[in-house]
C-alpha positions in Angstrom: -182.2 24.3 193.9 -179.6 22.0 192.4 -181.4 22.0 189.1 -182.1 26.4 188.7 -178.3 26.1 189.5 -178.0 23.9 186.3 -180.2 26.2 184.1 -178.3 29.5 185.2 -174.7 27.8 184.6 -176.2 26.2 181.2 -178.0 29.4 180.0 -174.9 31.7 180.5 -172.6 29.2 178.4 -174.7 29.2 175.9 -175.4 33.1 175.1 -172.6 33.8 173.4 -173.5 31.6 170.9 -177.7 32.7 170.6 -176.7 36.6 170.4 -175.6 37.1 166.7 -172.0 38.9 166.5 -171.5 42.4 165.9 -171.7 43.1 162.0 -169.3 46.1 161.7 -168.4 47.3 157.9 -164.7 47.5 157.1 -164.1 49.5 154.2 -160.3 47.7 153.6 -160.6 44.9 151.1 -161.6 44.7 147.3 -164.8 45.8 145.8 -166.5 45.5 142.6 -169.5 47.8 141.3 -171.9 46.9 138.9 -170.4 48.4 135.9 -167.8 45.3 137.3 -165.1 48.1 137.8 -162.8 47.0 141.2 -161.5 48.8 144.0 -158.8 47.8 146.4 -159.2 50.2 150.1 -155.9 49.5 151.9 -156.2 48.9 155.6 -157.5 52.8 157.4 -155.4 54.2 159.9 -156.2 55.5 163.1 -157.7 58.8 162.1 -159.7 57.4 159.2 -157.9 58.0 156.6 -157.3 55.7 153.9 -155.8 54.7 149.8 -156.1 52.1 147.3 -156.1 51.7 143.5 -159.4 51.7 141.4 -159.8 49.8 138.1 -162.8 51.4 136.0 -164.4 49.3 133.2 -165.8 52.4 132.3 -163.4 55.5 130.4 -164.8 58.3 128.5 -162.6 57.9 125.8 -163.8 54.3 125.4 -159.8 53.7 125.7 -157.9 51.2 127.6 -158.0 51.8 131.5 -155.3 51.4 133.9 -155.2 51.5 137.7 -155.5 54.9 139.4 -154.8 56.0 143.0 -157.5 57.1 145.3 -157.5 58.3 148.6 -159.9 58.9 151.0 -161.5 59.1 154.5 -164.1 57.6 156.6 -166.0 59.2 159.1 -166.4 57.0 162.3 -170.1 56.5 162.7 -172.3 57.4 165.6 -174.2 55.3 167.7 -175.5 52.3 165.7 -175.0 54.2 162.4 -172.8 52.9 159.9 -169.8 54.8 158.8 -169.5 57.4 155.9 -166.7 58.3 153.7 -165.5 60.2 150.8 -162.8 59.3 148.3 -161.2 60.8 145.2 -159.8 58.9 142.2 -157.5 60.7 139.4 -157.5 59.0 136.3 -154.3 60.9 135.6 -153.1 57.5 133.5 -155.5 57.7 131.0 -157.7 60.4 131.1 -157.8 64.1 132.5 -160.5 63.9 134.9 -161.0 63.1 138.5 -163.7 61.8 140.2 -164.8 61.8 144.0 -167.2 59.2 145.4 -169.1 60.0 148.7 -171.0 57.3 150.4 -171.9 55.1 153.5 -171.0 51.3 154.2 -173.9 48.9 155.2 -174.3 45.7 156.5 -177.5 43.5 155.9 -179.1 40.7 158.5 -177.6 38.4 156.1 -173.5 40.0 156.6 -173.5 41.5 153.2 -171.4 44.3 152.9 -172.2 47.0 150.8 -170.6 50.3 149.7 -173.7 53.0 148.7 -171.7 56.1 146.6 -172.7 59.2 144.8 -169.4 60.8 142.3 -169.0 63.8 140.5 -166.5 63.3 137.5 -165.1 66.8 136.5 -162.9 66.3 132.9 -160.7 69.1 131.7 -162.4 71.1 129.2 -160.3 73.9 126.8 -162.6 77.2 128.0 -165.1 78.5 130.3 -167.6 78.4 127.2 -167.7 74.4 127.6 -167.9 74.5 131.4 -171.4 73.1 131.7 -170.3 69.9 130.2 -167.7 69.3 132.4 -169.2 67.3 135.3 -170.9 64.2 135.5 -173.1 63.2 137.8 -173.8 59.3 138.6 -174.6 56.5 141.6 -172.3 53.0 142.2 -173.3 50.4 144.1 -170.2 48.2 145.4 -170.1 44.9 146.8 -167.2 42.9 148.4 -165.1 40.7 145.9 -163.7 37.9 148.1 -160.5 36.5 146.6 -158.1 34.0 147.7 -155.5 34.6 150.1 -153.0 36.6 148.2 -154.8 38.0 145.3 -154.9 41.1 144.7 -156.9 44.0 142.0 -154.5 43.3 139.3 -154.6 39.6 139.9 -158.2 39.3 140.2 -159.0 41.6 136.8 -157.5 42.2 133.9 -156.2 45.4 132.6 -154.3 47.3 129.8 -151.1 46.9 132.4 -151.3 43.2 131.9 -149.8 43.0 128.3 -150.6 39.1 127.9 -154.7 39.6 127.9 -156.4 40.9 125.0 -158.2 44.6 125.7 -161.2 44.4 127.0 
């Protein structure tokens, strides 16, 4: 009896450390795509709802980039799903377009966290005439940038706002 006593007390001090942890996807944090543009999510709030700044690498004038504001919001998920979002970037800085990303945040066995988006870029155009060349269609694949404690997007990149690094 003594020694089943043993087992029990033994087995249930050590299960929290055989059943892996929860992986849960936070969207907060920075992220690079692979076009090795960054985005910085600032923490979500209650109701989902969330901003950051986006640094593209890519600009369709071929032009210098600077940070843009985006904002967005993230659907909680269901059961064992992982959540969705949606977010829109203007790239009123540099460019007279806007862009909104739709996607869904996935972890793997592994605790890689990755961002899976489809955008729609719509740039001004002068007339109705050159409408069907106004939106772009495309797919971005993010992954989370770790950084030291207390970098940030425009420490960890940069950009035509940093005057001391040559353009890109």
């Amino acid at each position: 009896m003594k020694s089943s006593a043993f087992i029990l007390v033994l087995a249930v001090a050590l299960v929290p450390f055989v059943i892996p942890a929860e992986r849960k996807c936070q969207l907060s944090g920075l992220w690079r795509n692979e076009q090795d543009s960054l985005m910085e999510i600032s923490a979500l709030r209650d109701n989902g709802d969330f901003q950051g700044k986006y640094l593209t690498r890519v600009t369709l004038t071929g032009g210098c980039a600077r940070t843009s504001p985006l904002k967005g919001a993230q659907q909680q998920p269901g059961e064992g799903g992982w959540p969705t979002f949606a977010f829109t970037v203007r790239w009123d800085k540099f460019s007279n377009a806007t862009t909104t990303f739709a996607g869904q945040c996935f972890v793997d066995s592994g605790g890689k966290e990755t961002l899976s988006t489809m955008w729609l870029l719509r740039e001004a155009v002068g007339s109705l005439e050159e409408d069907w060349k106004a939106t772009r269609v495309g797919r971005n694949v993010f992954t989370r940038k770790r950084t030291p404690r207390g970098k940030n997007l425009l420490s960890s990149f940069p950009s035509c706002e940093d005057t001391s690094s040559p353009a890109p």
